[in-house]
N, C-alpha and C positions, 0 to 999 in steps of 0.2 A: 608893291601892293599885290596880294593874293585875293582874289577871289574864290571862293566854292559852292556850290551847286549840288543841290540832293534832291531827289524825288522819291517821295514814300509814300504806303499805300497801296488804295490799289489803282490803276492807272483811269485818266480823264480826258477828256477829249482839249485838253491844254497843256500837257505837260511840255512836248516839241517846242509847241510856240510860246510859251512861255520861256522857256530856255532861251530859246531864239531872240527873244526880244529882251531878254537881261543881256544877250552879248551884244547885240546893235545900239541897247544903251552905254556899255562902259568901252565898246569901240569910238563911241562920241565923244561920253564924258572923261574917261579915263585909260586911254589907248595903248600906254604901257603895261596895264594890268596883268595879271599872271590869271588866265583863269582856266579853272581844273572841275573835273565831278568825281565824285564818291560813288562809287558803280554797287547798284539797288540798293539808294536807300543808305539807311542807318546798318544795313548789315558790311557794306562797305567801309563806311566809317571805322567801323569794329575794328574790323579786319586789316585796316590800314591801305583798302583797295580806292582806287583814285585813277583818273586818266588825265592827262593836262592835254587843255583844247589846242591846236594848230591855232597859228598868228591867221590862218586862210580861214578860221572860223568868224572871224571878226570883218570879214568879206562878204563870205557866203549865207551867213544867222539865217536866209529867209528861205534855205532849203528847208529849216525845220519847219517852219508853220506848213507846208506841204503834208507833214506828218503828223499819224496818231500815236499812241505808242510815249515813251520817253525815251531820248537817247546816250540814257546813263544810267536805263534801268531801275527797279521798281522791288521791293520789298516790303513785308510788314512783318517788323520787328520794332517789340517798347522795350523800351531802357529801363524800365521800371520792373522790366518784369523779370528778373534777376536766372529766376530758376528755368525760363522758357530759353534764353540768350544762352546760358549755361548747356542747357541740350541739346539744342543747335551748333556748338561747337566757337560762336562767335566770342566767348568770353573764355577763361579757367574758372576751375571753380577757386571760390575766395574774393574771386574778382566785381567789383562795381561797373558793371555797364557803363553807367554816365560818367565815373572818371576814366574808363577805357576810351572813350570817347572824345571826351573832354582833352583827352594827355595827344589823343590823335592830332584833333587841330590842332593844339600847342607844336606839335613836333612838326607839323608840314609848315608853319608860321601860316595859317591864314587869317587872314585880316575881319574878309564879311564872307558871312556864308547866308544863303538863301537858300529858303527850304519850301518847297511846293509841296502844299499837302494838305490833309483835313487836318483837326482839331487836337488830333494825338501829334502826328508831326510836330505842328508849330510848339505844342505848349510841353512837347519834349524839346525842340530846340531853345526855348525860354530856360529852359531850366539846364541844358547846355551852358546858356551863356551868363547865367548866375553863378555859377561855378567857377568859370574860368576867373569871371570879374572876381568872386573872392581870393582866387588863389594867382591874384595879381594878373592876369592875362586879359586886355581888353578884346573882345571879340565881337563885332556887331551883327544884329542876327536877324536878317528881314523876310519874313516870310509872305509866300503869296498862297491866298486859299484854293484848294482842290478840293472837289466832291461834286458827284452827279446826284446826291441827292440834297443839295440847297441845305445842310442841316448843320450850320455851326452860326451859334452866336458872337456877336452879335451884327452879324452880316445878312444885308438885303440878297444877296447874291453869289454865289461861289462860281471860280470858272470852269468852264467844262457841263453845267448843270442844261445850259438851255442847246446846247448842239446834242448833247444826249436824249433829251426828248426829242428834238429833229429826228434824231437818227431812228431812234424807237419808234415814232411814225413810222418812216420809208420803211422799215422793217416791217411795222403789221401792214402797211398798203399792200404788200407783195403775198403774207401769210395767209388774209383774209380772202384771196382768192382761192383756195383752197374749199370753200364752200359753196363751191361746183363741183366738186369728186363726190360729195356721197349726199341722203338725207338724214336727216337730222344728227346736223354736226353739229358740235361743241368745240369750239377752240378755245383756250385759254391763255391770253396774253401775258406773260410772267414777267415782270419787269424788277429790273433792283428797287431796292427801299427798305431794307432792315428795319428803320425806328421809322421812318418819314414816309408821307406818303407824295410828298411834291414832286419825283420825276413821273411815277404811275397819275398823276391828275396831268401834269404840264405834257406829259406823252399823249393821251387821251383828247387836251386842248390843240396838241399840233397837228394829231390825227384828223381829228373831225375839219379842222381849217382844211386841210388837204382834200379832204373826201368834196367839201361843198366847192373845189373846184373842180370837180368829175363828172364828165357826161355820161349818163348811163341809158339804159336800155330795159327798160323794165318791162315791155311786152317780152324778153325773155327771161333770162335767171341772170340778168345785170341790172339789180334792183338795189337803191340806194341802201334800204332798213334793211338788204341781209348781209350789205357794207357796213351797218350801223355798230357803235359799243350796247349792249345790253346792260352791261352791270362794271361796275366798278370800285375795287377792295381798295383799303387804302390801309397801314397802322390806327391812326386818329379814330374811324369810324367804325364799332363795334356792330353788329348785324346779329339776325334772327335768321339764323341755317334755313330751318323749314318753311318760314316767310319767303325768303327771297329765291329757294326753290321751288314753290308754287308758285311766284310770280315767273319765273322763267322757264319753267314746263308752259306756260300759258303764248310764252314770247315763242319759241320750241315749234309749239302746234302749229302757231300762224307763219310764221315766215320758215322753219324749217333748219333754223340755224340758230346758235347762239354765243354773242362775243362778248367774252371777259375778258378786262383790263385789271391785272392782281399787281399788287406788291406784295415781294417776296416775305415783307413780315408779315402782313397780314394778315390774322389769326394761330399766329405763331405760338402764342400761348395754347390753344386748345392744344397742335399737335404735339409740345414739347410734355406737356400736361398724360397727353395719350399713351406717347411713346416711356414717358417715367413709369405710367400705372403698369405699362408692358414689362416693364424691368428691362429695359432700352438706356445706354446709356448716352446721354446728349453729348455729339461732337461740337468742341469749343474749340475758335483759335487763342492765339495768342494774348489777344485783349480781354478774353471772357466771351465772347458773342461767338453764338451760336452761329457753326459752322453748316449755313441754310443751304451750300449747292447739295451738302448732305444728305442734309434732313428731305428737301427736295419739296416744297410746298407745294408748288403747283399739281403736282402728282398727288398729293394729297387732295388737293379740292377737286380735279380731276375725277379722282377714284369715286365720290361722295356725287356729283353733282352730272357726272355718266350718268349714274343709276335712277337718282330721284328725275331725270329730265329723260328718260328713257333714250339716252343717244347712241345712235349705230355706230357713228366714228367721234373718237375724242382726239386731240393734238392739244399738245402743251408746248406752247414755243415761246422761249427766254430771247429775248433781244439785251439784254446785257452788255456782252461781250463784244457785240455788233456795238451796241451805241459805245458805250465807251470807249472804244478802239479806235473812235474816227479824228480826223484832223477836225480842230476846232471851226465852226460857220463863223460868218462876218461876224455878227451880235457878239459872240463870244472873243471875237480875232479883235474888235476895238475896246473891252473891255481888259484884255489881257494886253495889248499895247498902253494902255493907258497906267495902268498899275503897276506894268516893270516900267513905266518912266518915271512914279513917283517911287516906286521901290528902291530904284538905283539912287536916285536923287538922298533920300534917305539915308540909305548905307552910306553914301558918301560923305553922309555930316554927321554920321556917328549915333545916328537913331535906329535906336530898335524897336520891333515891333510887326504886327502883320498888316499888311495894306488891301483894306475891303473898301465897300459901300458899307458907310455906319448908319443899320438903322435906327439908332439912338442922336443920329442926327445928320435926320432926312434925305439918307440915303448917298452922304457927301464921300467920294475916293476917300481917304486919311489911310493914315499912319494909327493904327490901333493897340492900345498895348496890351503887350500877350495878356493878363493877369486878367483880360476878360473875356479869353476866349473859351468857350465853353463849345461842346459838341450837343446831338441829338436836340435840335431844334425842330419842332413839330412843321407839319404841314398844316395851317391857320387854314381848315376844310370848309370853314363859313367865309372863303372869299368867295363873293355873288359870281363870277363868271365856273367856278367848281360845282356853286350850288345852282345854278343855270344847269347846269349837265347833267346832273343827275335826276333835277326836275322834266327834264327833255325825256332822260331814254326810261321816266317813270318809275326810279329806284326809292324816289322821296315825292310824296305830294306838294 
């Protein structure tokens, strides 16, 4: 029996240990196994690029939960997208992606491949393994969900989502000091979240838990409220520019500083809107979506909200990279053991399908199948503990 392993996308603070815990499962369950990776992704696959794990890997699996990162590499390439795969060099042209792919697994014989990744991943590997099955080749296809921004249905939870707010925290605890170098600072917290706004809210919830365990000093300039969020953007909630800048030229005056928690989509439409009237053309990847380290958002509201808040020093600091980069926390380290045990378990009985928390029924592990995995699943911004906070730093009555 063959196993294979792919990670696609962009990376989450689960891939290692995800890895790691599908080989300590089939080192149990299935010890003979053959298991291999596709090096970054679906462009490996292509390519017929592969590395076959060491028998010492089925020893050692727990060096990777040590790690952020994937170690077998990471790409974002759709199969669907014919003409993208083509200029990249990963197909000929004439060529189908997904039977280029497809003829791949056939030729290495693998049996189950498991595929880590968001919503494009998975429901390109479902349509992987429809194909094979029509053209007679059984291939079982288990995927486990990846995304830091919580945004695929129909899942209570992706892995990787709640260590990435940890991390984003510890990130602004250390930025936000920075508002002792000047007066009237403006910092701008830039977090991922394209469509969703649940890492930029779940960051902001980890943040303040942290801060209310800090002692501070507020007979000098170690004062809790110029620690505090002032505002915070999110996709879901559309806002009034000139409102919420009179409200924070007002925050500005009093405390002499002011802290924004953005996601990167957040108002994504004005600036994509600005930059078209400019005769600008919008940078897109591969999927269609807007290529935001581009575009540069926070720089945009930065530039606008300098001015109307009259601030001497502005800084725009992304924690992205930072949080998704890190080895998965506990929370997220028994949720991803949990899910490669019923993963494996699965592939071994010839079931396919992604393995989440179904919230269509009440948040239970299962076995999901692909045909109802959909992406860009909102951040639900009317959960009371979101609207507690915004009530708190006086964005919303």
């Amino acid at each position: 029996m063959k196993v294979a392993f792919l990670t696609a996308g962009g990376i989450a603070p689960c891939l290692s240990s995800s890895i790691g815990a599908l080989i300590e499962q089939y080192a149990t369950l299935k010890p003979e196994a053959e298991l291999i990776g596709y090096l970054n992704g679906y462009r490996g696959l292509l390519l017929g690029k592969s590395i076959k794990f060491p028998e010492s890997a089925k020893n050692n699996f727990s060096v990777l939960y040590e790690f952020g990162g994937s170690p077998i590499g990471n790409s974002r390439v759709k199969l669907t997208n014919v003409k993208d795969c083509v200029e990249r060099g990963y197909v000929k042209e004439g060529e189908d992606p997904l039977k280029v792919a497809a003829e791949q697994l056939k030729k290495d014989n693998v049996d189950i491949l498991h595929t880590i990744g968001g919503d494009d991943t998975n429901t390109m590997a479902a349509q992987l393994s429809n194909y094979l099955k029509e053209n007679n080749y059984d291939l079982t296809v288990v995927g486990l969900p990846k995304t830091v921004d919580n945004d695929v249905y129909p899942l209570v939870q992706t892995l990787g989502a709640w260590t990435a707010a940890e991390q984003g925290a510890i990130f602004f605890e250390n930025i936000v000091n920075e508002n002792t170098t000047s007066t009237r600072q403006l910092i701008i917290h830039e977090v991922m979240g394209r469509n969703c706004g649940y890492l930029t809210a779940q960051t902001a919830l980890e943040y303040n838990d942290r801060v209310k365990n800090k002692v501070f000093f507020p007979e000098l300039l170690i004062d809790d409220k110029r620690w505090g969020i002032d505002a915070i953007y999110i996709p879901e909630i559309d806002f009034d520019f000139q409102v919420e800048a009179e409200r924070l030229k007002k925050v500005m005056d009093k405390k002499d500083c002011v802290n924004i928690f953005l996601s990167e989509g957040a108002g994504l439409e004005a600036i994509t809107r600005e930059m078209e009237s400019n005769g600008e053309e919008i940078p897109r990847d591969a999927f269609g979506h807007v290529k935001l380290d581009e575009i540069n958002p926070g720089q945009w509201f930065a530039k606008r909200y300098s001015k109307a808040l009259n601030a001497e020093k502005t800084l725009v600091q992304k924690s992205g990279y930072f949080a998704r980069s890190a080895k998965s926390n506990d929370r997220d380290f028994q949720l991803i053991k949990n899910s490669a045990q019923l993963a494996a378990k699965c592939a071994l009985d010839h079931e396919s399908g992604l393995v989440g928390l179904d919230m269509d029924e009440n948040g239970e592990l299962l076995l999901i199948d692909f045909n109802r995995i959909k992406g860009e699943k909102p951040f639900d911004h009317k959960e009371k503990w979101f609207v507690d906070i915004l009530r708190s730093i006086g964005q919303i009555d």
